[in-house]
Every structure is written in structure tokens, then in C-alpha cells.
C-alpha positions in Angstrom: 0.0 0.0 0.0 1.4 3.4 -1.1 1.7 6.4 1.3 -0.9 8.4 1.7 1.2 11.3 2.3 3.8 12.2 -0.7 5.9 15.5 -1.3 8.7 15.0 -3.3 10.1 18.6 -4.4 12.3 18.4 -7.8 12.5 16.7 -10.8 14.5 13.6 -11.7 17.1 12.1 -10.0 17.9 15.2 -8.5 14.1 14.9 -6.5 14.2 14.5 -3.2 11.6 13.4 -0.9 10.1 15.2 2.0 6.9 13.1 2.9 8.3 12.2 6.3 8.8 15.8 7.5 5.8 16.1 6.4 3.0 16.0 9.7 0.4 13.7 9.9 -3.2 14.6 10.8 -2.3 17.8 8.3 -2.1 16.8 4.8 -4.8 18.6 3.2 -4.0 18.3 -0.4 -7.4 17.8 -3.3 -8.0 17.6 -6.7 -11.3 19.9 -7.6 -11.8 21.4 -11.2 -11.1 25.1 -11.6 -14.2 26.9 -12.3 -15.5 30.5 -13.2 -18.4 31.5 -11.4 -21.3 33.8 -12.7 -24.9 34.5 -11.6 -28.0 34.8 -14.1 -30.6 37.7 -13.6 -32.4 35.2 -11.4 -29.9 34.6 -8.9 -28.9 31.3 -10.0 -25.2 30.5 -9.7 -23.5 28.9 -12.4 -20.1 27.2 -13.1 -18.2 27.3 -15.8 -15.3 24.6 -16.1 -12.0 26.0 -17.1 -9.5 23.0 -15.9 -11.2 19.9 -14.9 -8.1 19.1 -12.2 -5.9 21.2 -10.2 -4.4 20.1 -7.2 -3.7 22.1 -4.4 -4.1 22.4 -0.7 -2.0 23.0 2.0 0.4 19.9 5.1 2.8 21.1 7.7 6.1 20.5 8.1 9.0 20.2 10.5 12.7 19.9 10.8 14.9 19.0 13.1 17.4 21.2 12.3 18.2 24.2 10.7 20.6 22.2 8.5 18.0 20.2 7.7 15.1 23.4 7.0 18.0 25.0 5.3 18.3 22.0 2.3 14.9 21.8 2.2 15.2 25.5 1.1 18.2 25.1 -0.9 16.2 22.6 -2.9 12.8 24.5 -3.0 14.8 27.4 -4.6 17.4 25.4 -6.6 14.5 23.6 -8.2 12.1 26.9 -9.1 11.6 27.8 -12.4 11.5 31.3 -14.1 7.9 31.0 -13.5 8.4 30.8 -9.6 6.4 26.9 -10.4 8.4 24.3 -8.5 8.5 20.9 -9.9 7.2 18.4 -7.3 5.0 15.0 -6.9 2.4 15.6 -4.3 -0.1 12.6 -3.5 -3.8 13.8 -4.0 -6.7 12.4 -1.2 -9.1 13.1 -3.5 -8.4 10.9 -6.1 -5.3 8.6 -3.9 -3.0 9.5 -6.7 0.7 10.7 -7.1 0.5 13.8 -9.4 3.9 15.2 -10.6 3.1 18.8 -12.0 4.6 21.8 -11.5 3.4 24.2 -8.7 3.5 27.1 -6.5 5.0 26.5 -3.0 4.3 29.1 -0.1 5.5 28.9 3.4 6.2 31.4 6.4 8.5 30.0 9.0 8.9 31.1 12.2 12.4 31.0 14.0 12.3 29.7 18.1 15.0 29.0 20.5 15.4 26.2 22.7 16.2 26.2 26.1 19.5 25.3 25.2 19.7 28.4 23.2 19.7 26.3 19.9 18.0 27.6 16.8 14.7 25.9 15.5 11.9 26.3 12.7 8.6 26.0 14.7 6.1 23.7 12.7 4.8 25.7 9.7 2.6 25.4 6.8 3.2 25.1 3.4 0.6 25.5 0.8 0.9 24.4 -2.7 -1.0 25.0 -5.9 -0.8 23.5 -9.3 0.0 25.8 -12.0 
């Protein structure tokens, strides 16, 4: 049985996978069609299919180390396009498929310190979004 949970970030054999920093009881990632919306002179909504699949949604994630935060980083940026698109395969719950696709990968970090005055990324979100 496959992982439900897959984020692989780059293309190739230089790909490298992040599923297991990835938190469970987070992975919110769909497939749904992309859609224009519009309402008639009776009120009545209506949708208009432009894409019939997109996948986005959002997981967390967390590191053990800066070092580790900071080749995730290295590989996010390393592997972006001139598009800002990221290549990446990213499991869908919808449809329980891997989808490799290029997308748009957000995340805000926030820095801590332990009590040991050691340097850590706090657990933080990333969204993605298919182009």
C-alpha cells in the first residue's frame, strides 16, 4: 500500500523526498476542477469549467534542524523555475494519486529557541498549488 502522504520537491534524479517531514493529521491536499463562477438575472449560480483538475491544498512540516530546514530550502529554490512553479509530486486524497506537475510553494517559518539556546523552525505550513 502506497503512502498516503507524498511531497517529493524536484525533478528527476535530483528529486528529493520530504513526505516524512511532512506532519500527519495535516495533509490537506485535493484535486477539484477550476471553475469561473457567474450568476444569471435570477440569482442562480453557475459554473463554468476551465481546468477539470488542479491540485492544491496546503500539510505542515517540521525539521529537526536548521541544517535540515535550510536543504529543504536550498532545494525549494534550486529547483524553481522562471515561473516561480516548482517541480514536485504531491499525493492527492481526493483521487489517492501521485500527481507530478509543476506548482507554486508558499511557506512562512517562524524561527524559536530552545532552552538550550539552539536555533529551530517552529512547525509551519506550506501551501501548494498546481499551475
Amino acid at each position: 500500500m502506497a503512502d498516503p502522504i507524498y511531497f517529493k520537491v524536484g525533478s528527476g534524479n535530483s528529486a528529493i523526498d520530504y513526505s516524512n517531514r511532512v506532519l500527519a493529521g495535516s495533509y490537506n491536499v485535493q484535486t477539484k476542477p477550476k471553475y469561473k463562477t457567474w450568476e444569471d438575472a435570477n440569482g442562480l449560480e453557475h459554473r463554468t469549467v476551465i481546468r477539470a483538475a488542479v491540485v492544491s491544498g496546503s500539510f505542515d512540516m517540521w525539521f529537526k534542524t536548521i541544517t535540515e530546514y535550510n536543504n529543504f530550502v536550498t532545494q525549494v529554490t534550486s529547483s524553481r523555475l522562471t515561473d516561480l512553479t516548482v517541480p514536485c509530486t504531491i499525493r492527492s486524497n481526493t483521487t489517492d494519486t501521485e500527481v507530478t506537475s509543476y506548482f507554486y510553494i508558499d511557506f512562512s517559518p517562524v524561527r524559536n529557541r530552545t532552552g538550550k539556546w539552539t536555533d529551530i523552525m517552529e512547525r509551519f505550513t506550506v501551501s501548494v498549488k498546481e499551475k
